[in-house]
Steps between C-alpha positions, in 0.01 A plus 500: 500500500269748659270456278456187553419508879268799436294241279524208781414723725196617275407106491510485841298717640220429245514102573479621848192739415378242328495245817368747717173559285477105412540448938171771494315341219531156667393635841191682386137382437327698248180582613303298273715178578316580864172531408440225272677288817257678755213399243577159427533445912093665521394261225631235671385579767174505377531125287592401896173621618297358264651171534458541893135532413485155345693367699308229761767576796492845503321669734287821519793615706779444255265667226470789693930496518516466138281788436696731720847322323306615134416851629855549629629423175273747325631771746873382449387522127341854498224393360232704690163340315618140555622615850132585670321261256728227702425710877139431400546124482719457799256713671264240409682212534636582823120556660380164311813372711439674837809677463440896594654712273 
């Protein structure tokens, strides 16, 4: 008989092991998963801009937005070359605007 509840026991505390690392796996991003997101979000960000720039109701003002929204995302991103490439053109768009950076 105590054999028995030394081998429920046994099951018991590895189902509950066994919750506690599924609760950790569920509640953690890898780092990859995070990246690709923060990546997707800059080329968005960028297929908004460019559609801003075609578009006949935009101004120079909301250009200048979306270029500082596109940089952001680079930054949020990481991505250091996109990042001042996308500084440069707000910087640019902002003056074409009037908008002092």
């Amino acid at each position: 008989m105590k054999a028995v509840r030394y081998v429920l026991l046994a099951l018991v505390v590895l189902y509950v092991i066994y919750s506690i690392n599924e609760m950790r796996n569920r509640n953690s991003t890898p780092a990859s998963s995070v990246q690709e997101s923060n990546d997707k979000s800059a080329a968005s960000a960028v297929r908004q801009y460019q559609t801003m720039l075609h578009d006949q109701h935009s101004t120079q003002v909301d250009v200048c937005v979306q270029a500082g929204l596109v940089s952001s995302a680079y930054l949020q991103a990481q991505d250091e070359m996109n990042y001042k490439k996308w500084k440069a053109i707000q910087k640019s768009d902002c003056a074409r605007a009037g908008v002092p950076q």
